[in-house]
C-alpha positions as CSV (number, residue, x, y, z in Angstrom):
1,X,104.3,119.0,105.7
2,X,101.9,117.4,103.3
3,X,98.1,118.4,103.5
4,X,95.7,115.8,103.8
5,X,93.8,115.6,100.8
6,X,91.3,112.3,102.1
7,X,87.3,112.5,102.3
8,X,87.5,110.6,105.3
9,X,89.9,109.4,108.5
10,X,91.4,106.2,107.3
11,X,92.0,103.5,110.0
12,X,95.2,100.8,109.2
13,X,93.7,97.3,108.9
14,X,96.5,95.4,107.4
15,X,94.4,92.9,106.5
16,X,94.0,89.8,103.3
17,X,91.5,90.5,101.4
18,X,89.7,89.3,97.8
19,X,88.7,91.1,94.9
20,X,86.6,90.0,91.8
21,X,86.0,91.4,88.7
22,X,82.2,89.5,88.0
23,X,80.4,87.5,90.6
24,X,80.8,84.0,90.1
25,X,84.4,84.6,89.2
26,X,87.3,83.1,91.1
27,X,88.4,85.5,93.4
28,X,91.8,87.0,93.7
29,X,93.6,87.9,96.5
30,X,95.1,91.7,98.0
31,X,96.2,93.2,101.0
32,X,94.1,96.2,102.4
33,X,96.3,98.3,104.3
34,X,93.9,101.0,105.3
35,X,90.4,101.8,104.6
36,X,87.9,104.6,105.2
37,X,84.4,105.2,104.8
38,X,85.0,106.3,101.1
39,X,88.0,104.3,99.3
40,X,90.8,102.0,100.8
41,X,95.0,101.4,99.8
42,X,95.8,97.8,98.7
43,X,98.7,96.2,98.0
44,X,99.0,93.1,95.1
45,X,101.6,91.4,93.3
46,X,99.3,90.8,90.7
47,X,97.3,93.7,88.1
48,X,94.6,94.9,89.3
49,X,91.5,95.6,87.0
50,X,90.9,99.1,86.7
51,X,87.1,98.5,88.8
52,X,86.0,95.3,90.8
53,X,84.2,94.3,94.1
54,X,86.4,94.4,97.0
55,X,85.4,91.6,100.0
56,X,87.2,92.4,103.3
57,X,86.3,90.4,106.5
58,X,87.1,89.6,110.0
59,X,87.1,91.8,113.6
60,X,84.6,94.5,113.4
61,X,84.5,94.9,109.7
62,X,82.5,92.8,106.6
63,X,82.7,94.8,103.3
64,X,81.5,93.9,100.1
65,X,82.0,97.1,97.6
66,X,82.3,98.3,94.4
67,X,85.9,100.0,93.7
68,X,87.8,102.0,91.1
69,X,91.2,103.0,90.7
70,X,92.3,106.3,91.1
71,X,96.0,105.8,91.8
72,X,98.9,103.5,91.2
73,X,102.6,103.5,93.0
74,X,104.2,100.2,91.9
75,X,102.1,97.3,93.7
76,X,100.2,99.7,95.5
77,X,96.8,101.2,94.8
78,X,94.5,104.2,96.2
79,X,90.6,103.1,95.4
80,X,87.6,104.6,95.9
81,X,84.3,103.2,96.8
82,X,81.7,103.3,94.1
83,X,78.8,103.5,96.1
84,X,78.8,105.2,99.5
85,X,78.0,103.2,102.7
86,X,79.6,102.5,106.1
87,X,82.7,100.9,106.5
């Protein structure tokens, strides 16, 4: 059995997403699979800069946050919000 090692209960979204690294920027595009109050796991086929703003929106959620990596599993990464406020 693993122990759960998360802040915060993570909720599956599954939903597209967009990530920039600089406003004004073209945005790219992610999948967030689940989110919390304090980070979220995306999935993209393309790198990922190691810290960018994350925009998720749609049903009961609008996000606009800062993000930085803290893990990698092939197209798969764990971030963390930068600055704390609700999901």
């Amino acid at each position: 059995m693993f122990a759960e090692r998360r802040n915060a209960p993570r909720r599956v979204i599954n939903r597209i997403a967009q990530y920039y690294c600089v406003a004004g920027e073209l945005p790219r595009t992610c999948m967030v699979t689940d989110i919390s109050d304090t980070g979220a796991r995306l999935y993209s086929e393309t790198e990922m800069p190691r810290v960018f703003f994350l925009v998720v929106s749609g049903d009961n959620i609008k996000l606009n946050r800062q993000c930085r990596i803290v893990w990698r599993l092939g197209n798969e990464f764990g971030v963390e919000f930068v600055k704390q406020r609700a999901v």
